[in-house]
Structure formats: C-alpha cells, structure tokens
C-alpha positions as CSV (number, residue, x, y, z in Angstrom):
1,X,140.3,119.9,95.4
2,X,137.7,121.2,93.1
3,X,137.4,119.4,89.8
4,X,137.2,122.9,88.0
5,X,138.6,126.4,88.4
6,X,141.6,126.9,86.2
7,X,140.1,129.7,84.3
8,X,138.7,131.2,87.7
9,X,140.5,134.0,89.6
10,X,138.7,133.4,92.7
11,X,136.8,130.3,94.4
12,X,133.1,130.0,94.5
13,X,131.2,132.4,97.4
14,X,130.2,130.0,100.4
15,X,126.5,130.6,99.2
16,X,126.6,128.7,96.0
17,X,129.3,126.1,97.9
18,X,126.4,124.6,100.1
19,X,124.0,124.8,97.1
20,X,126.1,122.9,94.9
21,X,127.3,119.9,97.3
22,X,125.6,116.7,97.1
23,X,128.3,114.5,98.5
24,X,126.3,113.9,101.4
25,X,123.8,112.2,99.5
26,X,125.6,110.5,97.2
27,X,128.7,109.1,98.9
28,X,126.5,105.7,99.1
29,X,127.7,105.7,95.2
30,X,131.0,105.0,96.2
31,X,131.4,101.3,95.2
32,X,129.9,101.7,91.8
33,X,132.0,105.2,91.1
34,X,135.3,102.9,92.0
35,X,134.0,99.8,90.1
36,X,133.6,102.1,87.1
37,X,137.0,103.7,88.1
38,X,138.6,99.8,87.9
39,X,137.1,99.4,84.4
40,X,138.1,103.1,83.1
41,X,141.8,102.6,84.1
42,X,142.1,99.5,82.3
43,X,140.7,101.0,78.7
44,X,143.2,103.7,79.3
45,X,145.9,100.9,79.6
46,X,144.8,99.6,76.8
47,X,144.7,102.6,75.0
48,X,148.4,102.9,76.0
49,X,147.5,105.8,79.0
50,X,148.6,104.6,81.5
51,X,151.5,102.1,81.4
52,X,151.3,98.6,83.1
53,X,153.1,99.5,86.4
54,X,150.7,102.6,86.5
55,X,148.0,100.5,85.7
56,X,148.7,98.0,89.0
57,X,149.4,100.9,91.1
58,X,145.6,102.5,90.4
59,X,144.3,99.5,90.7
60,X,145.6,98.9,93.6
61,X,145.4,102.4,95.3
62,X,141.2,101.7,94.4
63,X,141.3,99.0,96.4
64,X,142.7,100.8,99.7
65,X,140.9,103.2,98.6
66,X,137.6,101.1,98.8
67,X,138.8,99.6,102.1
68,X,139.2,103.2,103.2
69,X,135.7,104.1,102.8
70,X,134.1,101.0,104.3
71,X,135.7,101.2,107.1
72,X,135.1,104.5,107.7
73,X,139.3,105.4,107.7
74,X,138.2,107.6,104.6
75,X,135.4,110.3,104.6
76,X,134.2,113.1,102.5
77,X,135.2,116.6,104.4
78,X,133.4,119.8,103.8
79,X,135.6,120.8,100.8
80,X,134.5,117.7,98.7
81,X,131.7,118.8,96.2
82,X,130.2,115.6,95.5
83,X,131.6,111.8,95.8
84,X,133.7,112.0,92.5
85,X,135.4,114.9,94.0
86,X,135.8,112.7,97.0
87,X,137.2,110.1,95.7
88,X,140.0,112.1,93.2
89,X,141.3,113.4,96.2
90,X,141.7,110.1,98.1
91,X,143.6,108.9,94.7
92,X,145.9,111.8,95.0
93,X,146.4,111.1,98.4
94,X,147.9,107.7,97.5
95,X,149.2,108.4,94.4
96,X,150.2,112.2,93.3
97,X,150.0,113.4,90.1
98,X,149.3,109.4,88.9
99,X,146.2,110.1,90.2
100,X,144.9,112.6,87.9
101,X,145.3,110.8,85.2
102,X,142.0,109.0,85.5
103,X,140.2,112.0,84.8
104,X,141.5,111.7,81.7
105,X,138.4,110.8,78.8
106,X,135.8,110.9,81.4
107,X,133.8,113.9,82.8
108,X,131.6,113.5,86.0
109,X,128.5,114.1,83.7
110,X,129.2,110.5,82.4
111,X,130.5,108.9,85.7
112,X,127.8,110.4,87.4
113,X,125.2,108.9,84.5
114,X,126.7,105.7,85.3
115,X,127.1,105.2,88.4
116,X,123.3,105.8,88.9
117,X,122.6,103.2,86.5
118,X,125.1,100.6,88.2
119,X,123.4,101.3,92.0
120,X,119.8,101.0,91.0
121,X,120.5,97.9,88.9
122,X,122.0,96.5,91.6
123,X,119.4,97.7,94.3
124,X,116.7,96.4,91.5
125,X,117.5,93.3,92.4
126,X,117.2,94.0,96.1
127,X,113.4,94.8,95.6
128,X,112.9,91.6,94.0
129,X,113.8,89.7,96.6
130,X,112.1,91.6,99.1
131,X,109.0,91.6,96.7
132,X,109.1,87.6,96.1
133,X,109.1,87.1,99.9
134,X,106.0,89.2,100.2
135,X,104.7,87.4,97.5
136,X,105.5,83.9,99.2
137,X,104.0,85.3,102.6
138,X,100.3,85.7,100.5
139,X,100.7,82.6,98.7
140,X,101.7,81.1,102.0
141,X,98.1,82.0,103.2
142,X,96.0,81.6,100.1
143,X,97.4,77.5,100.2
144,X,95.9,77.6,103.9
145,X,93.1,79.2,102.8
146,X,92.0,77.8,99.5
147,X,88.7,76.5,100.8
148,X,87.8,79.4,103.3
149,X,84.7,81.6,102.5
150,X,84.5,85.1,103.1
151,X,82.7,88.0,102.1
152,X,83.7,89.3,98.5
153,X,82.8,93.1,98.2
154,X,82.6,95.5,96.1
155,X,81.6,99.0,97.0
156,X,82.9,97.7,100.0
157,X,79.3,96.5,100.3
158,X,79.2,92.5,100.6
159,X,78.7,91.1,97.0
160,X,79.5,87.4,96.1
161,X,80.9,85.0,98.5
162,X,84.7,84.0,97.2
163,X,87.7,82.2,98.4
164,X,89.7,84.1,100.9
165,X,93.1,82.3,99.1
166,X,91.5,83.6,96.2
167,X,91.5,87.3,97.8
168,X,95.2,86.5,98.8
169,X,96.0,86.0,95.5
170,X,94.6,89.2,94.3
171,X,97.2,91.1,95.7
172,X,100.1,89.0,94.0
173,X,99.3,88.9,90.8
174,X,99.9,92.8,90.7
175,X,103.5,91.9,92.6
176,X,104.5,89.8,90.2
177,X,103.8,92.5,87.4
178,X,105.6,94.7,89.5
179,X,108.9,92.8,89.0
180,X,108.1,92.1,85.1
181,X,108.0,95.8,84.8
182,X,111.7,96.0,86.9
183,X,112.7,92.7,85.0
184,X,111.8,95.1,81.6
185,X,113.4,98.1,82.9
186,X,116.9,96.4,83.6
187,X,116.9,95.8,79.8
188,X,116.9,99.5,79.5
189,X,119.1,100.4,82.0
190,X,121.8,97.9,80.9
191,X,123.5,100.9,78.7
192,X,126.7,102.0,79.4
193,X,127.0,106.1,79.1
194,X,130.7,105.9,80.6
195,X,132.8,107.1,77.6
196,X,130.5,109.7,76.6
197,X,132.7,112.5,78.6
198,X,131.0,115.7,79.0
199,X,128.3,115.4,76.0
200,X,130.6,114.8,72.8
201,X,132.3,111.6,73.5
202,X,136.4,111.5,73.5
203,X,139.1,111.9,71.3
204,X,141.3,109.6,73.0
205,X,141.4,106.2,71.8
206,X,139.1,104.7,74.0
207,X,136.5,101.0,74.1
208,X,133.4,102.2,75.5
209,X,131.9,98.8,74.5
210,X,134.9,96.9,76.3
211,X,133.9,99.3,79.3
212,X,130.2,98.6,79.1
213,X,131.0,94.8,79.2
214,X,133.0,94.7,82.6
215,X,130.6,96.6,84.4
216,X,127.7,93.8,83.1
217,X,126.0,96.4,81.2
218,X,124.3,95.0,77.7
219,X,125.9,97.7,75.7
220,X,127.8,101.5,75.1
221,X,125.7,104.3,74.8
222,X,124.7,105.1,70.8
223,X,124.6,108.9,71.3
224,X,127.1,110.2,74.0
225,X,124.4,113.3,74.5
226,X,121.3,111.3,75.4
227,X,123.8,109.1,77.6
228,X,124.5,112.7,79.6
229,X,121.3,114.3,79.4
230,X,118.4,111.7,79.8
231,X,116.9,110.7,83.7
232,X,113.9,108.3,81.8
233,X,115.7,105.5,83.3
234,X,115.2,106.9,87.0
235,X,112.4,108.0,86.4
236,X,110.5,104.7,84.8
237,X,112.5,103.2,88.2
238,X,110.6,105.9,90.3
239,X,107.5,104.7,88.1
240,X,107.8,100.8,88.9
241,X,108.1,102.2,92.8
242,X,104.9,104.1,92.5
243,X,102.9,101.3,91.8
244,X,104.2,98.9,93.8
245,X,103.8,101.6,96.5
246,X,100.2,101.7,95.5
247,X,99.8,97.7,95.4
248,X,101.1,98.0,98.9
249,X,98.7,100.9,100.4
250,X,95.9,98.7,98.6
251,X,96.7,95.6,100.7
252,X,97.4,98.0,103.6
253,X,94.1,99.3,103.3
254,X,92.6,95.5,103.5
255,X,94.7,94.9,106.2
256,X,93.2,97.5,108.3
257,X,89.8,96.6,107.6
258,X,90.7,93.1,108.7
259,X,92.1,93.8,111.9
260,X,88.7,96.1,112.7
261,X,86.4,95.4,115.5
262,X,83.9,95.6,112.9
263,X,85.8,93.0,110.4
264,X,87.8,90.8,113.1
265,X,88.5,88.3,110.0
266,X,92.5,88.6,110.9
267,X,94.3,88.8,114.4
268,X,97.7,90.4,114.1
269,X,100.7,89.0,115.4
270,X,102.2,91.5,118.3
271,X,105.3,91.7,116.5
272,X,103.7,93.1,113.8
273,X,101.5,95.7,115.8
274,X,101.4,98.6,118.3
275,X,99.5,99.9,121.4
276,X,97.3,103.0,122.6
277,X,99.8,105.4,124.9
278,X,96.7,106.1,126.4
279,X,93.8,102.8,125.8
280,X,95.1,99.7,127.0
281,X,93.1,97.8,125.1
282,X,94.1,99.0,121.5
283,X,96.2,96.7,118.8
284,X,97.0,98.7,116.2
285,X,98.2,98.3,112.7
286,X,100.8,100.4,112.0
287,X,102.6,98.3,109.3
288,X,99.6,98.4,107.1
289,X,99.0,101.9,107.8
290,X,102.8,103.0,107.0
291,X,102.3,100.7,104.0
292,X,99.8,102.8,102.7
293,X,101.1,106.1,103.8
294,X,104.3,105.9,102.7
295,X,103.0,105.5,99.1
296,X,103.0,108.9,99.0
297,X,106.7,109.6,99.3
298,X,107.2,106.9,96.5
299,X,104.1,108.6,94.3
300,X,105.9,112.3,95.2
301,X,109.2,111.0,94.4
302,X,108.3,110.2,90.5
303,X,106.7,113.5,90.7
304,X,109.5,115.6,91.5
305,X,111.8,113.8,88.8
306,X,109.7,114.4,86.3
307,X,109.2,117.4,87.3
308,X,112.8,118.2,87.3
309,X,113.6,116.7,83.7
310,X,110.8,118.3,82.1
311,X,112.2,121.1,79.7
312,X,115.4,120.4,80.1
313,X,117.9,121.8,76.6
314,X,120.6,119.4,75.9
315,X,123.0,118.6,77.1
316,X,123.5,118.3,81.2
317,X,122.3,120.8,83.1
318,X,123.0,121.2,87.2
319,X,119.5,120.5,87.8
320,X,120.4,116.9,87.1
321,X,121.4,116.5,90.4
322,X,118.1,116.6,91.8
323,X,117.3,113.0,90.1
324,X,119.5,110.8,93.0
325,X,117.6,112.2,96.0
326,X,114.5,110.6,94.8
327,X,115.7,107.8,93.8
328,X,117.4,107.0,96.8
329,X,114.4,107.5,98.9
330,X,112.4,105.6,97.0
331,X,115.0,102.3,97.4
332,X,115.2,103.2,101.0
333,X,111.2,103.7,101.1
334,X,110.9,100.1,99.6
335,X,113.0,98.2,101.1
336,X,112.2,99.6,105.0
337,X,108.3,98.9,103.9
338,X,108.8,95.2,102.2
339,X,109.8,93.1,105.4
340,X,107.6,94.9,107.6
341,X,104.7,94.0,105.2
342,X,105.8,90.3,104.4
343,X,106.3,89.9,108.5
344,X,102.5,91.2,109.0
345,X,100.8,88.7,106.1
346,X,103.2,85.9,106.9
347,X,102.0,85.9,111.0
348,X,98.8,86.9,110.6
349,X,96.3,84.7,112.1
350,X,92.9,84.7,109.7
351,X,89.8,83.6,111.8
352,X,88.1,81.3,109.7
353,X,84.7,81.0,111.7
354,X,84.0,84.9,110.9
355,X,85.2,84.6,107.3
356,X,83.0,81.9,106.5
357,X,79.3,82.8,109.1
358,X,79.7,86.3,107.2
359,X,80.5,85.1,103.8
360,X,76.7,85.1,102.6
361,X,75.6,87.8,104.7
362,X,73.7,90.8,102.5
363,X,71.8,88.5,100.5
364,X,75.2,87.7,98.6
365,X,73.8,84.5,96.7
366,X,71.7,86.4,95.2
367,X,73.7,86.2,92.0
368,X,74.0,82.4,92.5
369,X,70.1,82.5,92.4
370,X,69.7,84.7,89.4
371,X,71.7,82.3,87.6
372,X,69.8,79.0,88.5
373,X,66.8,81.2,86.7
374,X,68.6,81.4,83.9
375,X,69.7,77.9,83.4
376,X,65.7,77.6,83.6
377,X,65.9,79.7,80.6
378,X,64.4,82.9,82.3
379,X,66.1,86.3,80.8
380,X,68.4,87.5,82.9
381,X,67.1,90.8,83.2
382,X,63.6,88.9,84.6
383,X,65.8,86.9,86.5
384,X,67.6,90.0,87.9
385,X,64.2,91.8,88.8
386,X,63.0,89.1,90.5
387,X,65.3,88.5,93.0
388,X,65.7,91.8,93.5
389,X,61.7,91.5,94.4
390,X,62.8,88.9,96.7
391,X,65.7,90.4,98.3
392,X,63.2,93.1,99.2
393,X,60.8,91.2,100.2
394,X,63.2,89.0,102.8
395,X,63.9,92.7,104.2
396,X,60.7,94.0,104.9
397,X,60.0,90.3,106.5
398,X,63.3,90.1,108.2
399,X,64.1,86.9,106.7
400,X,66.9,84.7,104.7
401,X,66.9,83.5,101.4
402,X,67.0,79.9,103.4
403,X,64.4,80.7,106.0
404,X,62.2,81.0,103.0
405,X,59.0,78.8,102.6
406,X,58.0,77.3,99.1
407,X,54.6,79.4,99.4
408,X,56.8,83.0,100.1
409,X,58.8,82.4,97.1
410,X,55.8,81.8,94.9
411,X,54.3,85.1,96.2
412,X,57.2,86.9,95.2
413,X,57.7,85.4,91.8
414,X,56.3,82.3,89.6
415,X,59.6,81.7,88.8
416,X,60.7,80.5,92.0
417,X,60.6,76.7,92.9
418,X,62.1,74.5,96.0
419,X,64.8,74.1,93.8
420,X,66.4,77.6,95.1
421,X,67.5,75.9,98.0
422,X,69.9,73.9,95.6
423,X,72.1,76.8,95.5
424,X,71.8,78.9,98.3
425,X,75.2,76.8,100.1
426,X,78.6,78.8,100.3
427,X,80.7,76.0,99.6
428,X,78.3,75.1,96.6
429,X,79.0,78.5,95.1
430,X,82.2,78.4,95.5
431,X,82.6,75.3,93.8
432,X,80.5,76.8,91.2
433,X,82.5,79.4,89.7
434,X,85.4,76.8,88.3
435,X,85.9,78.5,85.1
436,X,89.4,79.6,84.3
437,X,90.0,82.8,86.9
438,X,87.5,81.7,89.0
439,X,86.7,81.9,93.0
440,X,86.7,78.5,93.1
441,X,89.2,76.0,95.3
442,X,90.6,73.8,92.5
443,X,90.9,76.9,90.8
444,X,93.0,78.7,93.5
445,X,95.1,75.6,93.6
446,X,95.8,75.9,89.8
447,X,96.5,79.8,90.4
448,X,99.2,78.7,93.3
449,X,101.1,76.1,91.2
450,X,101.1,78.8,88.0
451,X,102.2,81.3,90.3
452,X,104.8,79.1,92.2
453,X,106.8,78.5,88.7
454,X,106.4,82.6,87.9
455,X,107.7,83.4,91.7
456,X,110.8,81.2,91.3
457,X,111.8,82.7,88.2
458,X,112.1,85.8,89.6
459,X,113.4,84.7,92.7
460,X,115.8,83.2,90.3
461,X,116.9,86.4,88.7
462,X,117.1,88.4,91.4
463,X,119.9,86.4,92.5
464,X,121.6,85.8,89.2
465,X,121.0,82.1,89.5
C-alpha cells in the first residue's frame, strides 16, 4: 500500500519503516485530508478526469469512508505510512482501480501542506473561544471589583494602591492581543497550496483557485514551491501559542501569590484546587501552577519548529514532518489549559477586607503625597526627597503617614502642612488617577464597556457569526 516503490526492487528495511511512519500522529487530519479529497475530485471532473458517474461514486465512497473512520469501523494498520496512505487504501477498498485516480495532480507534499493549514484554522478558532471565556471570567471579576483597593506592586514590593478590577484587567488586554495576532495569522494561512503537486505544480488541466475557494481558503498558492516547502505558518501559530502560554504563566503566577497564606487576597473554589497526600490542611493551586508550567511545552514547541525549518534547501524535505507534532501539542496544550484557567478566575472568591486594610501598607501614598507638593509648586525631585525623609523618618518612629502630628511633619520638612492628610485616603487616590488608562473606578468601568465591544467581536468570529 505504499505510495512509492515502482522503481524499487525491494521494500524498505523495518528500521527506516518505523522511522518514517507518522500515521499515528496524524490520523486526527483525517477530516480535512477527505474534505480536500471532496474538492480535488470535483476539479478533476471538471477537468474531464474523472467522468460524472466516477465523480458520484468517489464522492460517495469519501463519505463511507469518513463514516468509517469516526466510528472507528476503519483504522490505520501497521502497513499505513502516514494518514494519506491510509486513506488511499480505504478508497481502494471501496472502489478498485477508481480509486487511484485521485492521486492523480496531487502529491502528498501538497495534501499534506494543506491539510495542516485547514486543521489549525479550524482549531484557531477553538482557541478563541476558549480564550474569550477566560477573558469574560476576568472581566466578570474586574465589574465586581471596580471599586476594590489592593496593593499595586512592583518589584513585588507594595507601590501605589490601584483597583483590583483594574489588576483584572491587566491580564486581558494581552488576551485580546493574543486573538488579534490569531485573527492576523488566519489572513495568512487562508492560502491554498493544494494544486502545487510535488514542488512544480501540474500539467493536467487543473483550478487550483476553484479548489482554494471550496475549502474557504482566501486564495491558490502564487508559487507552487514555497506552498510545499515553507512551515512560517505553523510556526507564527506555535508563536501566537507561546505568548498566550506566557500571558497564562503570568496570571498563574498571580494566582499563586493570591491563594498564599502570606497574600490570602483570593480563596479558591475546591473544584478548582487540590490537597496535601500528606498535610491535611493544604489547598493547593494546581491550575495556576500547570498554567505556568505548561508554558514551557508551548515555548519548546516554537522552538523545535524553528529549529527544524531552519536551513532547509528547497523544495520539501522529510524533515517536514517534524512540524505537526508540535503543532498538535500546542492545540492540545491550549485547549486542556483554557477551561481549567477560566474555571479558577470565574469561582474564585477575592476577599475584599485584605485587599483593601493592605492596599496602603509600605507607605504606598507616598507618591500621592509627592504629588500634592508639587501642585504646591515644589520640584519634584525636592518633593521626592522629602518624602523619602519622611518615609524614613515614620520607620525609625514606627509610625503612619496618618498617625503623623502637624509638628512631626514640620520637623521633617517645611514643606509639609495639615493639608497631607487631604490625600492620604485609598479611595481618594484611587479616584485621583482618572486620566485615560488610569487606576481609577470610572475609568475601569470605561475599560469594561471598551473591552466588552472588542470581546464580542471576537467571540463573533470565532464562530463565523
């Protein structure tokens, strides 16, 4: 059942069999190989062949054919070298000779080029979904939690008290790049290569634009030997997978801290979490914690693609069949990690009181201050040194900025007045930082109804609506 071999006196040694099989990775193709198969027969019809009663018969034997391998009836065997292989033999099973005459003006290095593109633009799609409810899980939150303090960091050292909806927020704005950049790719990967045959293209009087347009694709291939030869679009897909990978280890990473003993500002719901084997008392987070690990395979997957493609001579080359492992992990990678995430953030239970008793902890209207003294007109670098001075000094004294007395802030600094007090509220600093961006509530607000309109859309085109 080989696809090759004519010119060969003897079969291939077992040794170089097993190296060159790869239909137990990609049999999931199967679908897009037989929609492709569909499309292909009816160019050859139309080229006159494969005459009209031929033509019904293929069709028709795909279909059982298709029906076949869902259920299960038909499986690859040992003797099948990949899934085109596969699925030649089931047509010749159903058909005879009629059946090898869909080989004809196609080469696997084109089916094989196109049937990657049609399963991760369909699977594309997929991730969106899954990515938009992850998105509507934060933004879910953030609405609840427009007006809820909490310790903004940097350094991981508290810095500036900010909105924790604003926080929330944080992490979607880099989802909803994540699907621009898939939304973008799709444009790219809408190109046909079927028709392109083994590198030259075919003499056979075929429509490869007529082909490209049943299978949804934007257009043919230009140059039949970049349609064979060129991975970029897996790997920019393996790209766009990385970083959402990495967005998800970051908001992993927060997730952990959150759940700490030494944070507590989230309690995780127990579907969403694990136990000690060994300390009753543990809740662990294992969602957030795969979240971030599992960046690694995604970061590792682009890796080994590009690692693969680099230096490659025209046209296809064997080591092409290295890109679909990769691939396919990374789509199974995502779309094991996305519900487990979106389940944790959407049942998580954020305890306000800590958020907002630690959000000015460390001093962290100390900014807030230096900018009254500057709306004094005091420099900001004299503003800057001073209440540094009196950050130190509350230190040494084991005081707050509030616990202050009109007579200690004079000691530390002339330009320090019972107005301070003005500004040293959460809620008023908060309320302070409305410019466009900003930390504060009305702001979030505006950020949730911008972001509601960009999270349809893409809900929207995930779905083809």
């Amino acid at each position: 059942m080989r696809l090759w071999g004519g010119r060969f006196e003897g079969g291939p040694a077992d040794a170089l069999t097993r190296l060159s099989v790869s239909v137990h990775f990609d049999w999931r193709l199967v679908p897009y190989d037989l929609l492709a198969s569909r499309a292909h027969a009816r160019v050859l019809n139309r080229a006159g062949l494969l005459a009209d009663d031929e033509l019904a018969r293929m069709l028709a034997a795909i279909d059982d054919l298709e029906e076949a391998c869902k259920s299960g009836a038909f499986r690859p065997t040992v003797a099948d070298e990949d899934v085109h292989t596969a699925l030649e033999r089931g047509l010749l099973e159903r058909l005879g000779s009629l059946g090898g005459k869909l080989r004809a003006g196609r080469s696997r290095n084109d089916q094989i080029a196109t049937d990657l593109r049609l399963y991760l633009r369909d699977h594309v799609r997929t991730i969106v979904s899954r990515l938009v409810e992850l998105e509507t899980a934060l933004m879910s939150q953030a609405e609840q939690h427009a007006e809820t303090a909490a310790p903004g960091m940097t350094h991981l050292q508290h810095a500036q008290p900010v909105s924790f909806g604003h926080q929330l927020l944080a992490h979607v704005h880099p989802l909803t790049r994540d699907i621009e950049r898939l939304r973008d790719w799709d444009k790219r990967a809408a190109i046909s290569p079927l028709g392109s045959g083994a590198l030259a293209g075919s003499s056979l009087p075929l429509d490869p634009q007529a082909v490209a347009a049943e299978l949804g694709f934007d257009a043919a291939a230009a140059n039949s030997m970049d349609a064979v030869a060129d991975r970029d679009f897996a790997a920019e897909f393996l790209f766009c997978a990385a970083m959402i990978g990495i967005h998800l280890s970051r908001l992993g990473e927060e997730i952990v801290l959150w759940a700490s003993q030494e944070f507590r500002w989230i309690e995780m719901d127990d579907a969403y979490s694990t136990g000690s084997s060994i300390m009753p008392q543990k809740k662990n987070p294992d969602v957030a914690e795969l979240a971030r690990g599992k960046s690694g395979r995604l970061i590792g997957s682009l890796m080994t693609l590009l690692t693969t493609l680099k230096g490659l001579p025209l046209t296809y080359n064997r080591d092409l069949q290295e890109d679909k492992e990769p691939v396919f992990d990374a789509v199974d990678t995502l779309l094991l990690v996305l519900p487990a995430v979106s389940g944790l953030v959407s049942t998580m239970r954020v305890n306000t009181a800590k958020l907002e008793t630690s959000a000015s902890d460390g001093f962290a209207l100390a900014t807030d201050l230096a900018e009254l003294l500057v709306r004094k007109g005091v420099a900001f670098r004299d503003a800057h040194e001073a209440v540094g001075h009196l950050v130190v000094w509350c230190q040494v004294n084991d005081k707050e900025f509030g616990e202050l007395t009109d007579e200690e802030l004079a000691k530390v600094s002339p330009h320090f007045g019972g107005d301070v007090r003005d500004v040293l509220s959460v809620p008023g600093a908060l309320a302070a930082r409305k410019a466009y961006g900003g930390t504060a509530p009305d702001r979030v607000r505006d950020q949730l109804d911008t972001l509601r309109e960009t999270v349809d859309a893409q809900a929207a085109w995930a779905t083809g609506a």
